[in-house]
C-alpha positions as CSV (number, residue, x, y, z in Angstrom):
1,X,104.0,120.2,-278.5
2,X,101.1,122.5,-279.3
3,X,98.9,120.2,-277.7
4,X,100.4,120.2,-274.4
5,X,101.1,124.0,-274.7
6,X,97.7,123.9,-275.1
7,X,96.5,121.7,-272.3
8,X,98.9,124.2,-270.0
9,X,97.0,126.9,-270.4
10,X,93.8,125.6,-269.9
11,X,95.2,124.5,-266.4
12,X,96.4,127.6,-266.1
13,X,93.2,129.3,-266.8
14,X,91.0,127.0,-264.6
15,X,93.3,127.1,-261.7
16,X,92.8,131.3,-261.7
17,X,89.2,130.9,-262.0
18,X,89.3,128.6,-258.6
19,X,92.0,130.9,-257.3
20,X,89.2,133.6,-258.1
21,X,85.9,131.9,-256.8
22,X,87.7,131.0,-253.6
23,X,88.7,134.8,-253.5
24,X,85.7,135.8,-253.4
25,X,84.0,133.2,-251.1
26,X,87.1,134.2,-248.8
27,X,85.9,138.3,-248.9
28,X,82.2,137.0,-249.0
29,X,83.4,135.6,-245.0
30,X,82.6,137.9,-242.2
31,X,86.0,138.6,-240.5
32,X,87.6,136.8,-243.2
33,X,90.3,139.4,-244.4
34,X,93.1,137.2,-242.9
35,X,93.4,133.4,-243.1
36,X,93.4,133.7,-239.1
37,X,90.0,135.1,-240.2
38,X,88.9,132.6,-242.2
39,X,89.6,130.0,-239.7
40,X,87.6,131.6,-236.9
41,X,85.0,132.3,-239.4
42,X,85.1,128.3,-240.1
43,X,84.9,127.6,-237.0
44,X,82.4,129.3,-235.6
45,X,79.5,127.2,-236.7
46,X,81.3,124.7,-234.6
47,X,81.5,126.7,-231.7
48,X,78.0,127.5,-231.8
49,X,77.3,124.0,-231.9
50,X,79.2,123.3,-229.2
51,X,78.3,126.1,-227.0
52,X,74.4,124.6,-228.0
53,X,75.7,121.4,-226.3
54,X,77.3,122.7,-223.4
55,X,74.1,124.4,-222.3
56,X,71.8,121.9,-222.7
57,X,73.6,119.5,-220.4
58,X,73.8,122.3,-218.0
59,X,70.1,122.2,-218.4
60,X,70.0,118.7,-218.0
61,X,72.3,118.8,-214.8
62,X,70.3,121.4,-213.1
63,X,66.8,119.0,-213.8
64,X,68.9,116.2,-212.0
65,X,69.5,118.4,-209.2
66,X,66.2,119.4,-208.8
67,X,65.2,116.0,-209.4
68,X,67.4,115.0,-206.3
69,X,66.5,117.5,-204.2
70,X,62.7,116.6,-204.3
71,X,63.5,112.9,-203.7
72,X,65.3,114.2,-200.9
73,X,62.4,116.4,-199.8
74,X,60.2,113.2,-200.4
75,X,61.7,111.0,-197.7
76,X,62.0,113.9,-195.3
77,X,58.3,114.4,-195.4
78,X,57.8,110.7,-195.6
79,X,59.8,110.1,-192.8
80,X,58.6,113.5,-190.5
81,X,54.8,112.0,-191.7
82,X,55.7,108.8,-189.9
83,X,56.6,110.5,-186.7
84,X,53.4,112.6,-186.6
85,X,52.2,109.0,-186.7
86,X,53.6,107.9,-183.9
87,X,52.7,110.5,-181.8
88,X,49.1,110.3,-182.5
89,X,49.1,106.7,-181.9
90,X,51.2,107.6,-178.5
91,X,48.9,110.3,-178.0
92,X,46.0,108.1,-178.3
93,X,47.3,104.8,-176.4
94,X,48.2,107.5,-173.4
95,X,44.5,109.1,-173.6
96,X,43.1,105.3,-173.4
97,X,45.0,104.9,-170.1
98,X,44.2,108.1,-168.7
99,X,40.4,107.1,-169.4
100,X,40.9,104.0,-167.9
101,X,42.7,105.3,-164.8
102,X,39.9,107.8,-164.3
103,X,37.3,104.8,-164.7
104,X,39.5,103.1,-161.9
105,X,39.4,106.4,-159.6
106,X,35.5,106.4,-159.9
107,X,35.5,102.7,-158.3
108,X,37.7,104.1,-155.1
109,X,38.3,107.4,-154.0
110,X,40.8,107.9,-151.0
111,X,39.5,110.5,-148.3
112,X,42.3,112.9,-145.9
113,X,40.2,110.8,-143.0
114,X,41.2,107.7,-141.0
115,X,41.6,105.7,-138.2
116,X,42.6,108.7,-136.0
117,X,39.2,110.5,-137.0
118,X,37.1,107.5,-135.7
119,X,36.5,105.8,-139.1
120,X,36.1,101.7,-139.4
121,X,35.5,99.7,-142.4
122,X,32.4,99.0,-143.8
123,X,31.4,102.9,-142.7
124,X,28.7,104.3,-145.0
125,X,30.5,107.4,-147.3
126,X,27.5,109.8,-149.0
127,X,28.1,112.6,-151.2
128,X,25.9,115.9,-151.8
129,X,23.2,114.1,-153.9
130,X,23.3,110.4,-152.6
131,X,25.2,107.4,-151.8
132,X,29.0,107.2,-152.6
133,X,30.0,103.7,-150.6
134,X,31.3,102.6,-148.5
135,X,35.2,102.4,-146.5
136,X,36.4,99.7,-147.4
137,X,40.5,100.3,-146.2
138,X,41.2,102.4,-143.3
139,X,45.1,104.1,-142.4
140,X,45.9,105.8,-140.0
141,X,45.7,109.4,-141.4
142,X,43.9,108.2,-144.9
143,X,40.8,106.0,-146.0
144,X,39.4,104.4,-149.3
145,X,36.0,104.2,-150.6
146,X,35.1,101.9,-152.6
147,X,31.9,103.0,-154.7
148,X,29.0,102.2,-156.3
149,X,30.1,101.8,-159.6
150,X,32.7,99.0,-158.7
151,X,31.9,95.5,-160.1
152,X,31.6,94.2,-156.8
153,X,29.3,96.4,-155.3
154,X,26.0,95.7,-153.6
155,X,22.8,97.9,-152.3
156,X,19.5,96.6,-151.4
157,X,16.9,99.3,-152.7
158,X,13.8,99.8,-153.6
159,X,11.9,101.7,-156.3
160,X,10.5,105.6,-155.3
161,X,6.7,105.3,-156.6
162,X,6.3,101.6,-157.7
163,X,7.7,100.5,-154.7
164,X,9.5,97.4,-156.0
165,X,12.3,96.2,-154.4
166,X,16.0,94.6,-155.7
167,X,19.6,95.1,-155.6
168,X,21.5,97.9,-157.0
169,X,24.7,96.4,-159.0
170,X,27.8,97.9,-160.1
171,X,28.5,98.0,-163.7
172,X,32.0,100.6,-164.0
173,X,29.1,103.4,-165.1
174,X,25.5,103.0,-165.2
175,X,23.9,101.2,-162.5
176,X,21.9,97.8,-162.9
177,X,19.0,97.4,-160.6
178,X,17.7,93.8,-160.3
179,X,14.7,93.9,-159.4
180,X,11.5,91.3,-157.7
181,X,8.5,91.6,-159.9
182,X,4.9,92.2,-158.9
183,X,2.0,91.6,-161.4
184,X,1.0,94.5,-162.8
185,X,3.3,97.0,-161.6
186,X,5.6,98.6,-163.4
187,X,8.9,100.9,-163.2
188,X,8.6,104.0,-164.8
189,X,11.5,106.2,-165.7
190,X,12.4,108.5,-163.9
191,X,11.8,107.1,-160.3
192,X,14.4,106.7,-157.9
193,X,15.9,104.2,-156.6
194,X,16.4,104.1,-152.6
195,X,18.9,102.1,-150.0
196,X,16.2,100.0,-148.9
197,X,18.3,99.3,-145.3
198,X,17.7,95.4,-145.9
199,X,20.6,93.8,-144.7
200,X,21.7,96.6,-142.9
201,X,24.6,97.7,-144.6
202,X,23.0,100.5,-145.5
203,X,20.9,103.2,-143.3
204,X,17.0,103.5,-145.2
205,X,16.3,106.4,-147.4
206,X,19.8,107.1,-149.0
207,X,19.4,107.9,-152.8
208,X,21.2,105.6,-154.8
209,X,20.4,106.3,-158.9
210,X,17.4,107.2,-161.0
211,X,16.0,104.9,-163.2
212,X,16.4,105.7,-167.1
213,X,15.3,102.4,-168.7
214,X,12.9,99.5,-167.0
215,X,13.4,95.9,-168.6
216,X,10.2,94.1,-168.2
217,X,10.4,90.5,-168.6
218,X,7.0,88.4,-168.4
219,X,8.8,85.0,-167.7
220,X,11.8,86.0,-165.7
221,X,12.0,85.7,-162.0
222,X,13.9,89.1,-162.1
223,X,13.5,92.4,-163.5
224,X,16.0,94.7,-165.0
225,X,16.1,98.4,-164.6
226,X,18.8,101.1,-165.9
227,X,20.2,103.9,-163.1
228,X,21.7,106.8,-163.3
229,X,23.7,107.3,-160.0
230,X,22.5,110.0,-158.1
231,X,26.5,111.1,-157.4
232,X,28.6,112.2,-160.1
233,X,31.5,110.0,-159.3
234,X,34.5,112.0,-162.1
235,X,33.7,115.0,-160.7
236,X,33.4,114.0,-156.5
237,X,35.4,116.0,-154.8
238,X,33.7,115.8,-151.3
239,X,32.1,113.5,-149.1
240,X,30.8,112.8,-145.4
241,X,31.0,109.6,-143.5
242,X,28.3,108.2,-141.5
243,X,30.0,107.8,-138.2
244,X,27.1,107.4,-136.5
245,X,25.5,104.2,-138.5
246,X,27.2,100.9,-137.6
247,X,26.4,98.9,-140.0
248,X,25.8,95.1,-139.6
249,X,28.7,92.6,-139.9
250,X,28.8,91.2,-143.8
């Protein structure tokens, strides 16, 4: 009986010590005079936690945003990168034409002269410097030229100071002189080649091309020289026609 007296009050006495420590952990507590206290003061680790959370995904959603937005700016560029592309490649493919249509208007020109003004085909055309060509279509109000620089044109010549003679040759630019060798002579640069009147296409006398570069060729029947036309044919803009040469049937 004693014994469990006893035993009662040491429960007793260790249950107000707990009742005390908890007490004072309870006041020790910011905000913890009331239980509702004590609860938020319990829980506030947890909402710091949380609230920690919470901000770093928003941090983490933002970087995917931004991470978005420059794959999104990527393929824009990429893609506006491609069009500049294009457009230089269009830009160049149109500037290859336009160079090759100008090379095509050196080889004819068309004149505001024709068959009304006298002119015939095969009429000799000269510019302010030398030979142009020669008519080779005529209308009624219009006329073309075809020049020197076309593949399929022809001019007897001959060489200013050496005297040689050959045939001027269209090349689409610089001018190819064949030229009939003669021991020990020699074409220098800078001599000018002449319409020779051989064949009479041609009146004597017209300046064709100067010569830039002479080929000599020991064991060839022909030699080669290099002309310059005497007539800037991309910048022509007028011309007279011999109306008073008839030249001979081709």
């Amino acid at each position: 009986m004693n014994g469990r007296a006893q035993s009662r009050s040491s429960g007793l006495f260790f249950g107000s010590v707990a009742a005390m420590v908890a007490l004072v952990l309870l006041t020790q507590l910011p905000g913890a005079s009331t239980p509702r206290g004590y609860l938020k003061g319990a829980v506030a680790p947890l909402a710091v936690v949380s609230s920690g959370v919470l901000d770093w995904a928003g941090g983490g959603v933002a970087v995917l945003r931004d991470a978005g937005r420059l794959r999104a700016d990527d393929r824009r560029l990429s893609a506006e990168n491609a069009a500049l592309r294009r457009q230089v490649a269009e830009l160049q493919a149109q500037g290859a034409e336009n160079s090759e249509l100008r090379k095509a208007l050196e080889f004819q020109k068309t004149i505001a002269r024709g068959r009304a003004d006298g002119l015939q085909v095969g009429m000799v055309v000269v510019g302010g410097a030398g030979l142009v060509g020669r008519v080779s279509e005529v209308g009624e109000r219009s006329a073309t030229v075809k020049t020197l620089v076309d593949a399929e044109s022809r001019v007897n010549a001959y060489t200013s100071k050496s005297g040689l003679e050959g045939t001027v040759i269209g090349e689409g630019g610089p001018l190819g002189m064949e030229v009939l060798p003669k021991p020990g002579v020699v074409v220098a640069p800078g001599e000018w080649a002449l319409t020779s009147g051989i064949g009479g296409l041609f009146p004597r006398g017209i300046l064709v091309g100067q010569v830039a570069q002479f080929h000599r060729r020991d064991s060839a029947t022909l030699e080669q020289a290099d002309l310059a036309p005497a007539v800037d044919f991309s910048a022509i803009s007028m011309v007279m026609v011999l109306t008073d040469f008839r030249p001979a049937a081709p």
